[in-house]
C-alpha positions, -999 to 999 in steps of 0.1 A, spaced: -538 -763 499 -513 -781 475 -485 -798 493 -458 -776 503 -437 -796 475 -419 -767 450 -442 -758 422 -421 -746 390 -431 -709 378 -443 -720 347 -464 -697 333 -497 -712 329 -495 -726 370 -524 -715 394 -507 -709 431 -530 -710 457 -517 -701 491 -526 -669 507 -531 -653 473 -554 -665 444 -537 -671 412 -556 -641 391 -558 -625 358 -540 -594 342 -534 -575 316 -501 -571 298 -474 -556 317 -469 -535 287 -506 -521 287 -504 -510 319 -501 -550 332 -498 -625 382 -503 -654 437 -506 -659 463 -531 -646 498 -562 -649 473 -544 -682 447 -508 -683 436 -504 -651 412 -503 -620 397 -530 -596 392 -567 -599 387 -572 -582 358 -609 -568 345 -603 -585 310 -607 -621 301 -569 -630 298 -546 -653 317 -527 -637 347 -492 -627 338 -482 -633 372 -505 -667 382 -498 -685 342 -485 -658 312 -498 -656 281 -487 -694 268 -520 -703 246 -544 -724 269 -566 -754 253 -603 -753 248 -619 -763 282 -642 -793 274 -679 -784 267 -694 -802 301 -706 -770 309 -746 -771 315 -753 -732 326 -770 -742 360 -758 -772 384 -791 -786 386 -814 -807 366 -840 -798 343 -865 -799 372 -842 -777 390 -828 -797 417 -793 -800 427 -774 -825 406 -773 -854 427 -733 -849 437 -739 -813 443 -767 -820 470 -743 -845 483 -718 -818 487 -745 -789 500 -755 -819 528 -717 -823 537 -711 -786 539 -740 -776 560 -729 -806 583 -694 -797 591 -695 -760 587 -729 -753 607 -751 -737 581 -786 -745 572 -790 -765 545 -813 -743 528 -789 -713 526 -762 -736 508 -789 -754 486 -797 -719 476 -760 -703 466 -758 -739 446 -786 -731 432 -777 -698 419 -745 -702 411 -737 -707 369 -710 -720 353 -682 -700 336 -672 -712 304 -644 -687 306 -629 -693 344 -628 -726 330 -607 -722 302 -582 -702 314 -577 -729 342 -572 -752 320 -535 -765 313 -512 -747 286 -514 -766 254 -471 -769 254 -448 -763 283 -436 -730 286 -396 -724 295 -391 -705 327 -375 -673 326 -364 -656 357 -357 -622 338 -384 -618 318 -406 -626 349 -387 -601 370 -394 -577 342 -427 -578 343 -435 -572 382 -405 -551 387 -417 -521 358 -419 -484 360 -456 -486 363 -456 -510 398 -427 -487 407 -443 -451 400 -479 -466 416 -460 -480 442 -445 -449 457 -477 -431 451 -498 -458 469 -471 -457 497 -474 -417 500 -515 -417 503 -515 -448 529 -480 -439 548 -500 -441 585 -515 -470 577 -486 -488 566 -465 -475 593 -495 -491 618 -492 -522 599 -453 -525 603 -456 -514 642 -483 -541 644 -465 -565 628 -429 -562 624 -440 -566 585 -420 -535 562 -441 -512 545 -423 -516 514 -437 -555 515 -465 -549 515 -470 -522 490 -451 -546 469 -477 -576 471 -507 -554 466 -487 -542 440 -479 -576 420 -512 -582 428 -536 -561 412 -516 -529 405 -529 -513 432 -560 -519 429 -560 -511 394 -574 -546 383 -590 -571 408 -609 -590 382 -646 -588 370 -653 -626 372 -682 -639 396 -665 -654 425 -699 -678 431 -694 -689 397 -658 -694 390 -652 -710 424 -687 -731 422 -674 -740 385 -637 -752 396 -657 -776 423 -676 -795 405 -663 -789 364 -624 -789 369 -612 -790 336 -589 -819 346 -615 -831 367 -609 -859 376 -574 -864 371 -568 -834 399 -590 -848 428 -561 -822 446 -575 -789 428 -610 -806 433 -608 -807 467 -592 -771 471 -618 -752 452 -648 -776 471 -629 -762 501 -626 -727 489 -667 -726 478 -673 -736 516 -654 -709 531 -674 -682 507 -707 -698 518 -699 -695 554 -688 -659 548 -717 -651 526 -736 -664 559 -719 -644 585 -726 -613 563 -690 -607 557 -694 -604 526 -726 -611 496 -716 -642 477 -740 -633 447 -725 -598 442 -688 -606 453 -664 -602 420 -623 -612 419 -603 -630 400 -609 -663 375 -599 -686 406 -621 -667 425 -593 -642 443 -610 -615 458 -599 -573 466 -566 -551 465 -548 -584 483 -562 -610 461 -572 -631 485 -590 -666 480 -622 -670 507 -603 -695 528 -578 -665 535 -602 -640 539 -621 -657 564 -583 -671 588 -560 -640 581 -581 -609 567 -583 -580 593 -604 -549 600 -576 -523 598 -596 -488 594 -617 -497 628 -654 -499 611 -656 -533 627 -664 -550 588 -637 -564 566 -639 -549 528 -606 -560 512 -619 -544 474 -625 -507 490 -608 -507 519 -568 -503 520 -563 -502 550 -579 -535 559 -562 -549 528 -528 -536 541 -537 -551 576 -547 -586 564 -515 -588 537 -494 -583 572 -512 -606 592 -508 -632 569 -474 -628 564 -468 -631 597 -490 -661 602 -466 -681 576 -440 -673 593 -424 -634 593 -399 -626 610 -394 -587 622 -363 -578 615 -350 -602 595 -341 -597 557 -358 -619 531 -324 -624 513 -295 -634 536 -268 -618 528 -246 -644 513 -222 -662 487 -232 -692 481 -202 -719 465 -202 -723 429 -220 -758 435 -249 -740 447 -277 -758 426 -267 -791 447 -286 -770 475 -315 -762 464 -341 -780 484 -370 -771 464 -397 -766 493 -416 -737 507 -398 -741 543 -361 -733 549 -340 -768 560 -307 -754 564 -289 -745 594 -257 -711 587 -232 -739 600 -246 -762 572 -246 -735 545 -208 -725 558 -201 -762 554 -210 -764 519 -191 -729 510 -214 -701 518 -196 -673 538 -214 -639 544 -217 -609 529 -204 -578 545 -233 -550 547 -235 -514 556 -269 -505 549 -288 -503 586 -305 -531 597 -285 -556 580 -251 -553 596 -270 -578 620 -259 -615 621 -289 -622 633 -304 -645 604 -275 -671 611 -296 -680 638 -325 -690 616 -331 -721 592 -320 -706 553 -328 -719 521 -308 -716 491 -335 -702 458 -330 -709 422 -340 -683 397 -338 -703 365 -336 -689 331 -343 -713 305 -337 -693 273 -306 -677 285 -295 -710 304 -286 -693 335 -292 -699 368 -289 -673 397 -289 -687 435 -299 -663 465 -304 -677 501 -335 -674 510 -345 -663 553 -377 -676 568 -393 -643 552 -388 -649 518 -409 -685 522 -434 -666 543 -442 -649 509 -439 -681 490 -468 -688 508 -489 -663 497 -480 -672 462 -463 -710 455 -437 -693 435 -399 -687 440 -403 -664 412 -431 -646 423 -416 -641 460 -381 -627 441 -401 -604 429 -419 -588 458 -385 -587 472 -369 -566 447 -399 -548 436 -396 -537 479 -365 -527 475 -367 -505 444 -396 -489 465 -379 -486 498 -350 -473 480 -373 -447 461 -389 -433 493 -357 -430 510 -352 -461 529 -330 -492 530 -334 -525 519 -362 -539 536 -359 -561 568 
């Protein structure tokens, strides 16, 4: 995991938290995490995630790329058997069932190029983001999806005190629905982000995560959760309707239709389930709105903490300026999020030069935790409320 220090939504950034930072197609085509890496939706063509990095032009990966990770005799490159000997040691597996995924695994020229860094910095833009994940297609699907899978929503929110609308909204962002989860091998893509980074080794951090991340797949592969050779999901190696990278499928997913297995690409209910749980598991609140209802004082941006954890106490905020909102809708009369720690969000715009401030509750950094993105967690909150609002309900709490 990267250090809960704020990320900026530039375009070409990877966010892994719960989600995996995936691949999509054009929002105009059709169309990111974030809980499998920080972004958007896993698209079945080659190009970078809208949601996870935009289309900014990404440079050349370097040409390290052997096809295999062994040597011409076949064996395991000698810091690859290093790595298979340290895995089987601290996550219990035999050494021969890790030595043989290695083994199999290839390298992907093309999960490694779109990884690696935008060839100029890309200015942030708020509205075109919001634009792009808050559309007439996520919208239309949206209500649809909600219609088909109303009871197991509904079990979901009872379950977890998570809205429906949520969580039709990150499955939305995510991969449309299911629409596109990405055709990339994970075994490959993860394998190749382990040991050919294409910062490597100026990232030891990413290093480290994706090393992580190929663990938790091999220990899945061994419990039979899921096949590691067959598995398919994003370039970063996100995986089903949720997006989820391995490490989150194996802490947070959840059986949710009752067959006792876990299938987060054909299953929605389990998807549905598990995008609750781990929600809940960073932090959701039932009940609680993910905007607080608030102004916030005209020096707002002198409040912006920057993190992915709320550090403001109402009394502070009140301190500073911020007074409250009156609300009619039901649910949100409430003043029960001045008893909770707030955090004031910017949503920068760079072309237009504007800024706009919310005040963020501890839900709205539960979702930056599925994706490391203030812009992606705006979204899923107003994309929720278009779709709440569509199927009749208020904002969502």
């Amino acid at each position: 995991m990267f250090k809960p220090a704020r990320i900026l939504q530039v375009a070409a950034a990877v966010l892994l938290g719960g989600c995996a930072s995936s691949q999509t197609v054009p929002s105009n085509t059709q169309q990111t995490n974030s809980s499998y890496v920080q972004h958007a939706v896993s698209a079945q063509s080659t190009a970078p995630s809208a949601a996870s990095g935009g289309w900014a032009r990404r440079a050349a990966a370097p040409d390290l790329s052997p096809d295999a990770f062994t040597d011409a005799s076949g064996r395991l490159e000698p810091d690859i058997q290093a790595y298979a000997q340290r895995v089987a040691a601290t996550r219990g597996l035999p050494l021969e069932h890790v030595q043989a995924l290695l083994e199999d695994a290839r390298y992907d020229a093309k999960a490694a190029e779109l990884m690696s860094p935008a060839k100029t910095r890309v200015r942030r833009s708020w509205v075109t983001y919001r634009k792009r994940f808050v559309d007439p297609i996520r919208i239309r699907a949206g209500v649809e999806f909600w219609t088909e899978n109303r009871q197991a929503l509904d079990d979901a929110a009872k379950r977890y005190g998570v809205p429906p609308s949520i969580i039709v909204a990150i499955i939305g962002v995510e991969t449309v629905y299911g629409r596109y989860t990405g055709s990339f091998s994970v075994l490959d893509a993860i394998t190749t982000l382990a040991f050919r980074y294409p910062e490597h080794p100026n990232r030891p951090d990413r290093v480290k995560l994706f090393q992580d991340q190929l663990a938790d797949l091999m220990v899945l592969d061994y419990q039979g959760v899921l096949d590691a050779r067959r598995v398919t999901g994003s370039f970063a190696g996100a995986i089903g309707l949720p997006q989820f990278m391995p490490g989150s499928l194996k802490r947070y997913a959840v059986d949710g239709d009752g067959d006792r297995t876990i299938d987060l690409a054909a299953s929605r209910a389990d998807a549905i389930m598990s995008v609750a749980n781990f929600l809940v598991e960073h932090g959701w609140q039932a009940g609680l709105p993910v905007f607080a209802p608030v102004r916030l004082p005209a020096d707002a941006k002198s409040l912006v903490h920057g993190g992915l954890e709320p550090v403001y106490d109402w009394k502070q905020l009140e301190a500073q300026g911020a007074s409250t909102v009156p609300t009619t809708t039901s649910g949100r009369d409430s003043a029960r999020w001045t008893q909770h720690k707030l955090g004031v969000v910017d949503l920068v715009d760079e072309p237009r030069k504007q800024v706009e401030y919310r005040s963020g509750t501890p839900n709205f950094f539960a979702i930056t935790h599925y994706n490391r993105s203030y812009f992606y967690a705006a979204s899923v909150a107003d994309l929720a409320e278009e779709l709440a609002s569509r199927m009749g309900y208020g904002r969502p709490n």
